[in-house]
N, C-alpha and C positions, 0 to 999 in steps of 0.2 A: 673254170679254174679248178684244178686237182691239187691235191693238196698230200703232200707224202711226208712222215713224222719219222729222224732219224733219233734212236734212244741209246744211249751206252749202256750196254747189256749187263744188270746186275745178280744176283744171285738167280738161278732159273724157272723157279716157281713166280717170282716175284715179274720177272721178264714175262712167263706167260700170261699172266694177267697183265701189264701192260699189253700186249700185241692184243689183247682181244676185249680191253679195253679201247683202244685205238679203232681196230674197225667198227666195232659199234657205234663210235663217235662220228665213221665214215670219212675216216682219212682211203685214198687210193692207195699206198704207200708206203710200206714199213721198211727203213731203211736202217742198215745195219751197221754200224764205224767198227773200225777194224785197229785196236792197240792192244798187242798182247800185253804190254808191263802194266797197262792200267784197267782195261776192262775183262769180260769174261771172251773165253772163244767165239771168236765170227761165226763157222759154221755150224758151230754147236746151236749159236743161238739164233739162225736161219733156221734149221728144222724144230727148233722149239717154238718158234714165229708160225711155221708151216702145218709145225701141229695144232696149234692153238687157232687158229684162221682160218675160213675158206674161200674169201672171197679177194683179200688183199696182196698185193705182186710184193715181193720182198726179196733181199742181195744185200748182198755190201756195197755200200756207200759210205766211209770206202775204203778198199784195200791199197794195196801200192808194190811197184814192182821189185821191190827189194824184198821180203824176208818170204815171200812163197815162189819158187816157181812155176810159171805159166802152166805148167804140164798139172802139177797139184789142183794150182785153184780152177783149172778147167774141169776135171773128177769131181770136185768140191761144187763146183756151182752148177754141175749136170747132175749131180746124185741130188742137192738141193730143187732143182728144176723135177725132177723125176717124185721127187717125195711130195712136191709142194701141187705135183699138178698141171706143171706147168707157166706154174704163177714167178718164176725164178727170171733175175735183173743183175748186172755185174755191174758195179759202179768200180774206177779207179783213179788216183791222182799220184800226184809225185811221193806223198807219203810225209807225215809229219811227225804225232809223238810216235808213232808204232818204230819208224826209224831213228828219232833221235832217242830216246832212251835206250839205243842198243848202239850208243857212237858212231851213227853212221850217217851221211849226207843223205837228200832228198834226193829221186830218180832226178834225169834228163828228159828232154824233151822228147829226142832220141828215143831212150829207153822205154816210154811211157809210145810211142809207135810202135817198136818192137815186138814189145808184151800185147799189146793191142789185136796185131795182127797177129801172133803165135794165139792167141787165145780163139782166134775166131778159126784159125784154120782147121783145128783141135776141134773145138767144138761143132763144127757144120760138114768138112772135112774129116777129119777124123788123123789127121796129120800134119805136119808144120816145122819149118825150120826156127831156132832160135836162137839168139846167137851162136849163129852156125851149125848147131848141133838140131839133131832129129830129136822130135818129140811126138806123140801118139796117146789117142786116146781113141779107144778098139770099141766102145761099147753107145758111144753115144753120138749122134747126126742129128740133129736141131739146134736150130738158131736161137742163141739166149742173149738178148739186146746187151750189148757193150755202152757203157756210157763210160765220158770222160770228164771228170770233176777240175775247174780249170779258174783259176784268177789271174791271166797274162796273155797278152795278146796271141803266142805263139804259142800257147795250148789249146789256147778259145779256136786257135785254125784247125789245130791238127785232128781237135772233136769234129768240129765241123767239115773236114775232110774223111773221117775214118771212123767216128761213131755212129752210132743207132740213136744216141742221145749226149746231152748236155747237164753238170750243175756249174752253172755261172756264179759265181762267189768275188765277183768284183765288186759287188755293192750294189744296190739298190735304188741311187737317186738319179735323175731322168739323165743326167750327160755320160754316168756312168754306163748305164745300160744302153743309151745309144753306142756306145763306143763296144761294148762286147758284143751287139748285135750285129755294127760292122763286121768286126772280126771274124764272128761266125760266118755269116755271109763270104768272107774274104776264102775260109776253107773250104764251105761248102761247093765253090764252085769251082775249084781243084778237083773234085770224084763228080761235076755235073749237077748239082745237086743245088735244091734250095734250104734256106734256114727252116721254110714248112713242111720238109723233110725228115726232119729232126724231131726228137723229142726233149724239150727243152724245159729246163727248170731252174731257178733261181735259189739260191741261200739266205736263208734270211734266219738272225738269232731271235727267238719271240718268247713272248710271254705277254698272258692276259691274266687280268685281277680287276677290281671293281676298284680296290686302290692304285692308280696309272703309276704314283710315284713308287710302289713297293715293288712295279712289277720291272721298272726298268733297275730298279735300285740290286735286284736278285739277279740279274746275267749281267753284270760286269765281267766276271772272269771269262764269260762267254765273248764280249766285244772285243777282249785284249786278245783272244785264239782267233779271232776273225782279221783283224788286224795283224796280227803277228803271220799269220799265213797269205795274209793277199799283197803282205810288202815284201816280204823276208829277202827273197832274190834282189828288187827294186822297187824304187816307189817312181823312180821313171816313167813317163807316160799314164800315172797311174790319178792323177787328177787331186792329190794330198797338196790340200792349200800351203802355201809356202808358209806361212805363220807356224802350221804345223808339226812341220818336216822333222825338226828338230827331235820333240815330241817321240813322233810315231819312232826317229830311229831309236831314242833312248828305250822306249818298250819292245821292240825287237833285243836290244839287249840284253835286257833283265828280265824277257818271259820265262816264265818257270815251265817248263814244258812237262817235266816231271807233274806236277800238276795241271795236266792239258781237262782244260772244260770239267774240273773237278768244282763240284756246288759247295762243296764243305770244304776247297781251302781259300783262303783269299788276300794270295800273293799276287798275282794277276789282275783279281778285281782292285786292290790298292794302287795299282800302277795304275789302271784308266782314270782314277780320280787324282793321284799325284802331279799327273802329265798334264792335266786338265782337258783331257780326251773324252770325255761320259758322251757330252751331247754330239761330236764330230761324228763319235762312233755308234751311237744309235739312228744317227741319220742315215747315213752310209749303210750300215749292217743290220737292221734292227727292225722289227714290227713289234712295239711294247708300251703298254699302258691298260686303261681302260678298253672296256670290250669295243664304245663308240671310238675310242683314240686309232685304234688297231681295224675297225674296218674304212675309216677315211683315210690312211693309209695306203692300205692293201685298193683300194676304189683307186687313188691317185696313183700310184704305179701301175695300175692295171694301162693305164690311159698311153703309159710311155713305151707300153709292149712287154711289160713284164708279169708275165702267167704263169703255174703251176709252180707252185710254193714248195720246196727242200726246206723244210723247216727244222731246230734245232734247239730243246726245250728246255736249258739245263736249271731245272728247278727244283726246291727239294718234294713240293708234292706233286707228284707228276697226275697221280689218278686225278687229281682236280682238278691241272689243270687239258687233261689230253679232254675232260667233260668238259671243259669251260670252252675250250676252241670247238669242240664239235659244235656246242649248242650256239654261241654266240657269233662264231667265224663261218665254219662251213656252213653251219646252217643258216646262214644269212647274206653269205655273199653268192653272186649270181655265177 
């Protein structure tokens, strides 16, 4: 199992000592979110990642095809690939608070193919159409893994048609995950391909503590962003207990996006307890509790085919806890 730890990038000193805190801990994995009204710069803080590391692969996970285009973050994530070593990853999805704090709808399905393949053509190529227009990048030819970050069936295809990899963000419990594994499978064999083709990885919101109750009690606001992004289009097909329907739609309404995955506000976190969503949503989205809570867990999903952890840790001590998962998680699980 690999294990990759996504951080929202705070002041840049502070961020370098997380990235090298984190490898030391021996996560594979530094993954980068991408929201300019609420975090620091992406590529900024990939070559501060790059400087501060030498062993760990690090990108954005994740950008979105709305507010750069394709031509940019191809320059952006080959100058990153060229600094880091070669250690450089492009993660993208349809785009959340980075686009709705600037009034604008999430990509298409469509458009997230588009951007996809204009990135790669750029990048291995050196040229590419996009929406209809020539685009060029003269200086760089290597292949830098495209993954596509996906909670709907007709993304989970289009990764597994068109990506190098996968983060599955539909949830975690064993009918869910069969059902994304279908899907991929459904893509993969669109380009000939199998799902062990792929490089696949799972979202899961976590936190470890020695108290199980404080640890789940601290990522609320993180369950209601999980939630808010794997319904928002539909909860269709998406296996939300009928009891709960109602629920999950009233917190699609009143998510504060504005406050996306922010640990110090908790507007978000009071909706999963108002709705009475806490336990739904740490089923579905969540590895949190105790260090024993959280490897029978991570054991039992292993068993349903779900491997290498996208993890997402919105706590306020992070150095404690990125120690506390190396020593008690990775260092323990097989």
């Amino acid at each position: 199992m690999k294990h990759g730890i996504a951080m929202l990038p705070p002041a840049p000193e502070t961020y370098a000592h997380w990235c090298q805190l984190s490898e030391e801990a021996g996560f594979d994995v530094i993954w980068v979110p991408d929201s300019q009204s609420l975090y620091r710069e992406l590529y900024v803080s990939c070559a501060i990642c790059a400087a501060n590391t030498s062993r760990v692969l690090l990108g954005p996970n994740v950008t979105n095809p709305l507010t750069r285009h394709p031509a940019t973050a191809a320059s952006a994530i080959a100058t990153v690939d060229e600094f880091s070593g070669g250690r450089a990853l492009f993660g993208i999805a349809t785009g959340d608070s980075a686009v709705l704090n600037l009034g604008l709808r999430p990509g298409r399905v469509d458009d997230m193919r588009d951007y996809v393949l204009a990135m790669r053509g750029m990048l291995e190529e050196g040229a590419a159409t996009y929406r209809g227009k020539p685009c060029t990048l003269n200086w760089h030819k290597k292949r830098v893994p495209l993954y596509i970050a996906a909670e709907g069936p007709r993304t989970i295809r289009l990764a597994g048609e068109i990506a190098d990899g996968v983060t599955i963000g539909c949830g975690l419990t064993p009918e869910v995950a069969a059902d994304s594994l279908t899907w991929l499978e459904e893509g993969a064999k669109k380009s000939g391909r199998k799902v062990d083709d792929l490089d696949v990885w799972w979202l899961a919101k976590v936190n470890v503590r020695e108290d199980g109750e404080q640890a789940r009690e601290e990522i609320r606001m993180a369950l209601a962003a999980s939630a808010h992004h794997a319904f928002r289009f539909t909860t269709e097909g998406k296996r939300v207990p009928k009891e709960l329907l109602s629920a999950v739609e009233t917190l699609k309404q009143g998510y504060a996006f504005h406050e996306h995955e922010m640990v110090d506000k908790q507007t978000n976190a009071e909706l999963v307890d108002g709705l009475g969503l806490r336990e739904y949503l740490l089923d579905r989205f969540a590895i949190a509790g105790n260090p024993a809570e959280c490897r029978r867990k991570i054991e039992a999903m292993k068993a349903t085919g779900v491997e290498n952890l996208r993890i997402a840790a919105h706590v306020h001590d992070k150095p404690a806890f990125i120690r506390a998962w190396g020593r008690e998680i990775i260092g323990k699980i097989e």
